[in-house]
Every structure is written in structure tokens, then in C-alpha cells.
C-alpha positions in Angstrom: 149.7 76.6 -0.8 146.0 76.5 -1.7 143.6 78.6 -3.4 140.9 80.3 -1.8 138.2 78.2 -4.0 139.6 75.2 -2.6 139.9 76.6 1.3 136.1 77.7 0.4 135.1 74.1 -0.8 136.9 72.7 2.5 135.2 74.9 4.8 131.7 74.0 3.0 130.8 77.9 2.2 131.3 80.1 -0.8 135.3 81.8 -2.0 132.9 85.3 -1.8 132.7 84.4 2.0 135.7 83.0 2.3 136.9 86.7 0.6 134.4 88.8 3.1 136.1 86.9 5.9 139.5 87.8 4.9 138.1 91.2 4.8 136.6 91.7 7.7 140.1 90.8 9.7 141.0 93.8 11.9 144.8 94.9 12.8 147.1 93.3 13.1 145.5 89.9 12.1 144.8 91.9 9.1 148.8 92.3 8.2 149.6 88.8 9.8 147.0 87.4 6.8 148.6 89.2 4.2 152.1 87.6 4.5 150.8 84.4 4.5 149.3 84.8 1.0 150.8 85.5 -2.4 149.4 85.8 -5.9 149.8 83.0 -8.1 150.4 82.3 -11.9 147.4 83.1 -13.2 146.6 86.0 -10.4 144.9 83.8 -8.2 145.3 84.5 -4.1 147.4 81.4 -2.9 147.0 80.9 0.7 150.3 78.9 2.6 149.0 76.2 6.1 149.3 78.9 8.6 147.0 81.7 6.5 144.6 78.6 6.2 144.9 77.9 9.9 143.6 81.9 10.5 141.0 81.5 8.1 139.6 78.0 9.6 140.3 79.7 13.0 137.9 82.7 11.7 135.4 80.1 10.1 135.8 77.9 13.8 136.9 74.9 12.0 139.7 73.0 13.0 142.5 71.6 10.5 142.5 67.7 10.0 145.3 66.3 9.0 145.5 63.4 6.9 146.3 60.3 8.3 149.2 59.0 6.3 147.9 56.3 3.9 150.9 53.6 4.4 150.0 53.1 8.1 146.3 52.7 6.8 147.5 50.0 5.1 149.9 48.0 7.6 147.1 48.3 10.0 144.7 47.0 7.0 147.0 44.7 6.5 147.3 43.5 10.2 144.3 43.4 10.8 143.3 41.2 7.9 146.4 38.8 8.5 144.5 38.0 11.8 141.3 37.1 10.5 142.5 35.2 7.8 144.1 32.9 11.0 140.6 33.3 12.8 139.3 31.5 9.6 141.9 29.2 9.3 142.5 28.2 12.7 141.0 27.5 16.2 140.4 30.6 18.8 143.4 29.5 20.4 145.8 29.4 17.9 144.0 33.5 17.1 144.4 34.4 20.7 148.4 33.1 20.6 148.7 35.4 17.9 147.0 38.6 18.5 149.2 40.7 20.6 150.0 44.2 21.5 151.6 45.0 18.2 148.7 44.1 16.6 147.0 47.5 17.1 150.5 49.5 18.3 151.1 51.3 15.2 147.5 52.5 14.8 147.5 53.6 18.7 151.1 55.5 17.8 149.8 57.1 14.9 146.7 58.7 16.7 148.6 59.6 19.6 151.4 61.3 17.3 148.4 62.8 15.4 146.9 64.2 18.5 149.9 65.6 20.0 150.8 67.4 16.7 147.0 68.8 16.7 147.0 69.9 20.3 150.2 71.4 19.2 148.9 73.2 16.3 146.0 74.3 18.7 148.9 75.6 21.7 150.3 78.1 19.2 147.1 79.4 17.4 145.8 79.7 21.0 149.6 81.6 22.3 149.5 83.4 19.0 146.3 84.9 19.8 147.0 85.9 22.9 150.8 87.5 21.7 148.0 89.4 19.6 145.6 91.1 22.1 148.3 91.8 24.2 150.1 93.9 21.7 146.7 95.3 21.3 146.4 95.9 24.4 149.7 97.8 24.7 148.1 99.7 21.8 145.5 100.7 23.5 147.2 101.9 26.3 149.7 104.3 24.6 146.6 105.4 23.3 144.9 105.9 26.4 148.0 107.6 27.6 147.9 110.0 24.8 144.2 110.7 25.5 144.9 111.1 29.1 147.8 113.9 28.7 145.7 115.8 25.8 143.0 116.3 28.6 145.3 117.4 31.1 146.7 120.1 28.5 143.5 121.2 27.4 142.0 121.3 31.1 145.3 123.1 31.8 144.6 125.7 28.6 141.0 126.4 29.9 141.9 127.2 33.4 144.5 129.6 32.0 141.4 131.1 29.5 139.2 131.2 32.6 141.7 133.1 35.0 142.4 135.5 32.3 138.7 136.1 31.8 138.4 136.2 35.2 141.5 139.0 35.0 140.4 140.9 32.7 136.6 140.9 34.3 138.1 142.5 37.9 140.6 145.0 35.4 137.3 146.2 33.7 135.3 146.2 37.0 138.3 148.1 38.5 138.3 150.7 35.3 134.7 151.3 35.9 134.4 152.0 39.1 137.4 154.5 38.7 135.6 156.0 35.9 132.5 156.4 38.2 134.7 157.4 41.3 136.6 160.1 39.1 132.8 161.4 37.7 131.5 161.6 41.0 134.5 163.6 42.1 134.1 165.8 39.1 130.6 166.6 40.0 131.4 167.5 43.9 134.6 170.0 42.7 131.8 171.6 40.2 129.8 171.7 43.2 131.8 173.0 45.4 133.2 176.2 43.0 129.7 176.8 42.2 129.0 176.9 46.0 131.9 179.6 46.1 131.9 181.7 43.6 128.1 181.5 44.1 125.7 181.7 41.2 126.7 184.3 37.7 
């Protein structure tokens, strides 16, 4: 596990930025951060490989891996065996000895190297993706949610509306019965008075 002074030193920037970065995460990389880290001894945020392959993802650097310092020096070692026999000897006697092995371990080694980095890179890139689609199935449910909440409160509205509309035609209908009933009123007065004639 490493510190985030020493992730900031290999990523050339400061730990502030290295700490605004970390900040700056949104769900759920956010919560896949956090349980890559832990506080150490002295309250320090420790970081473990694949909370420092987020944060070099974040920073678009790529983890190098060391190449293993043994096969450094075989292939040293190799390689300075067969000049040593250049010196010594004729061009012939070099060409007899140089052979595919010469340069096979180095040619394994970077091959090994590059599969387990194209590796590395196949599951950051298929974690990614196992990412936006779970926030994409987030942001369906949501959009499903929104979708029925609009249909209910288009659904309340017409109801409100038709009972406006109601209670519009119930208070048109009283008035005119009120009118209807006054005018009726008016033509029995009439009509007495037209009877009985005037007192």
C-alpha cells in the first residue's frame, strides 16, 4: 500500500491534487475508492494497487511495472559474455555463438510484461464499463420513477380540471334557475296585478 504523497510524487503533481482528485470522484467510483484505502499508523490515507490504478486512471497515467531486476542482469550478463568473445575472438567464432537464447529471456520478459499490462488495462477498461452500466440502470429506474410521477400528476389535474369544469356547469345551472325562478316570480306578480287590477 502507498501513501498519497508518494502516489502524488509518482504522478508528478501535488498530494493536494492528488486529494481534490479523490474528491471530485462521483458514485459509485466514489465508494469503489474508498475500500481500496485505509488509514495507516500515524493517520495517514494508505492507498492498496487497485485504488492507485483508479487514481492513475483519473490522472490518465498508466501503471509501469518494474521489470524484475534478476532478468536485468542475466540479460546484462549475456550480453556482456558475448562481447567479451567478440574481443577475444574472430567474427566467426561470435556468430557460432550468438544464438536465439541470447536475447530469449529478455523477449519473454517484455512479452509477459505486456500481456500482464494489456491485462491490467482489459479489466480497468470492463470495470468501467460494469460501472456506467449500473449507472445506467440507475438512471433508468429513475427515469421510470419520473415517468409514473407525471402520469399521476397529469392524471390529478385532469380530475381538478373536470371538477372545475363540474362545478362551473352546477353554478351556471343554479344561476340560470335562479334567473328562471325570478322571471317567473315577476310574470305571476304580473299576472295578479293584471286581475285583481290596481288598489
Amino acid at each position: 500500500m502507498k501513501t498519497i504523497a508518494v502516489l502524488a510524487e509518482e504522478l508528478n503533481v501535488t498530494p493536494q491534487a492528488v486529494y481534490k482528485k479523490i474528491k471530485q470522484l462521483k458514485q459509485p467510483f466514489k465508494e469503489e475508492f474508498k475500500v481500496h484505502t485505509k488509514k495507516g499508523e500515524r493517520g495517514e490515507t494508505l492507498v492498496d494497487s487497485e485504488g492507485e490504478a483508479i487514481l492513475k486512471q483519473r490522472f490518465n497515467a498508466t501503471v509501469v511495472k518494474p521489470v524484475k531486476q534478476p532478468f536485468n542482469n542475466q540479460f546484462k550478463d549475456g550480453v556482456e559474455s558475448k562481447i567479451n568473445l567478440l574481443e577475444k575472438g574472430s567474427k566467426a567464432d561470435f556468430e557460432d555463438k550468438i544464438d536465439s537464447t541470447t536475447f530469449k529471456p529478455f523477449n519473454n520478459q517484455f512479452n509477459d510484461s505486456l500481456k500482464l499490462e494489456n491485462d491490467r488495462i482489459v479489466k480497468l477498461l470492463q470495470d468501467n464499463i460494469d460501472v456506467l452500466q449500473k449507472q445506467l440502470e440507475i438512471k433508468d429506474r429513475q427515469i421510470e420513477e419520473l415517468t409514473s410521477t407525471i402520469k399521476i400528476q397529469a392524471e390529478s389535474i385532469n380530475a381538478e380540471r373536470k371538477n372545475e369544469l363540474v362545478e362551473t356547469l352546477f353554478d351556471g345551472q343554479k344561476k340560470i334557475d335562479i334567473k328562471v325562478n325570478e322571471q317567473l316570480e315577476k310574470k305571476n306578480i304580473g299576472f295578479f296585478k293584471k286581475l285583481f287590477g290596481k288598489f
